[in-house]
C-alpha positions in Angstrom: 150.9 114.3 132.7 148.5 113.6 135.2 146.2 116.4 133.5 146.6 115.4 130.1 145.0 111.7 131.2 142.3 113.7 132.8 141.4 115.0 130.2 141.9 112.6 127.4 139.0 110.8 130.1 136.6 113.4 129.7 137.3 114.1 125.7 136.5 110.0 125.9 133.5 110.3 127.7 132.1 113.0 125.6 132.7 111.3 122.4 130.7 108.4 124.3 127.6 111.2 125.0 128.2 112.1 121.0 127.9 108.7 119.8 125.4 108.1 122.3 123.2 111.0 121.1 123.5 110.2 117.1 122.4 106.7 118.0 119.5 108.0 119.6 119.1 110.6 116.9 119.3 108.0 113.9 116.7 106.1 115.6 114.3 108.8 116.0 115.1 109.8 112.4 114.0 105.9 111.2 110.9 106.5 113.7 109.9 109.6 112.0 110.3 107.3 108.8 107.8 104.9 109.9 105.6 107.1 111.4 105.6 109.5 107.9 104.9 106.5 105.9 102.6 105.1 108.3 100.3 108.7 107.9 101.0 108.3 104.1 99.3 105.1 103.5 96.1 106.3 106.2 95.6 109.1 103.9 95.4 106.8 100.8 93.4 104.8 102.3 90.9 107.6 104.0 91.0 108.9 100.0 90.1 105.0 99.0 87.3 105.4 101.1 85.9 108.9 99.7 86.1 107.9 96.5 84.1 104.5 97.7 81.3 106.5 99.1 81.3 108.8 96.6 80.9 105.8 93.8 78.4 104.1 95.8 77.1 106.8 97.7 73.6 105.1 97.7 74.6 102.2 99.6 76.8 103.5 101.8 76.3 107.3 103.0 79.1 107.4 105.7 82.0 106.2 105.8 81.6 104.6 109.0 79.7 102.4 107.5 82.1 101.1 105.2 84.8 100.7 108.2 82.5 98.6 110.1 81.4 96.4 106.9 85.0 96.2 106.1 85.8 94.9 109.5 82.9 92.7 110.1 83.9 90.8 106.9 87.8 90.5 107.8 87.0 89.4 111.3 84.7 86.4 109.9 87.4 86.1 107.0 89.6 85.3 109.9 87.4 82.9 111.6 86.7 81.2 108.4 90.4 81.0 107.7 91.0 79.4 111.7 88.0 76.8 111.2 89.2 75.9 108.1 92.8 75.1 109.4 91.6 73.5 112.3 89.3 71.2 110.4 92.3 70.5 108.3 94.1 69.3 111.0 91.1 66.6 111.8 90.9 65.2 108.0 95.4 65.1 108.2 94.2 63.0 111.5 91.7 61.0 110.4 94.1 60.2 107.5 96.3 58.7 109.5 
């Protein structure tokens, strides 16, 4: 009797390392996902930008340079958008 609880422990314990492992293993798998689709919308995006620079090849010869346009216009979109709420937030004040 003894043996058979021994063992019914470790069959237990195993099926714990099992469902251990497929938990890990679906999470990788939903990583992988992410990761895929992640690469997916970089490439459509790298294309985006070839076809840019091939369109207007005349103003913008590497694709650098459209990055660091791109970039310089969405940080000052963002500071526009932050002065904007912030000065929103005087007038609700002033308002009052």
């Amino acid at each position: 009797m003894e043996s058979a609880t021994l063992e019914r422990g470790k069959i237990e314990e195993k099926d714990k390392e099992i469902e251990q492992a497929e938990l890990k293993h679906k999470a990788l798998k939903e990583q992988d996902s992410r990761i895929d689709k992640k690469i997916l919308k970089i490439q459509k995006f790298e294309n985006f930008l070839k076809d840019f620079q091939v369109k207007f090849s005349d103003e913008y010869p590497d694709l650098t340079e459209i990055t660091t346009r791109y970039n310089r216009l969405a940080a000052e979109h963002r500071r526009l958008e932050s002065r904007h709420k912030a000065s929103a937030g005087q007038t609700e004040s002033i308002n009052n």
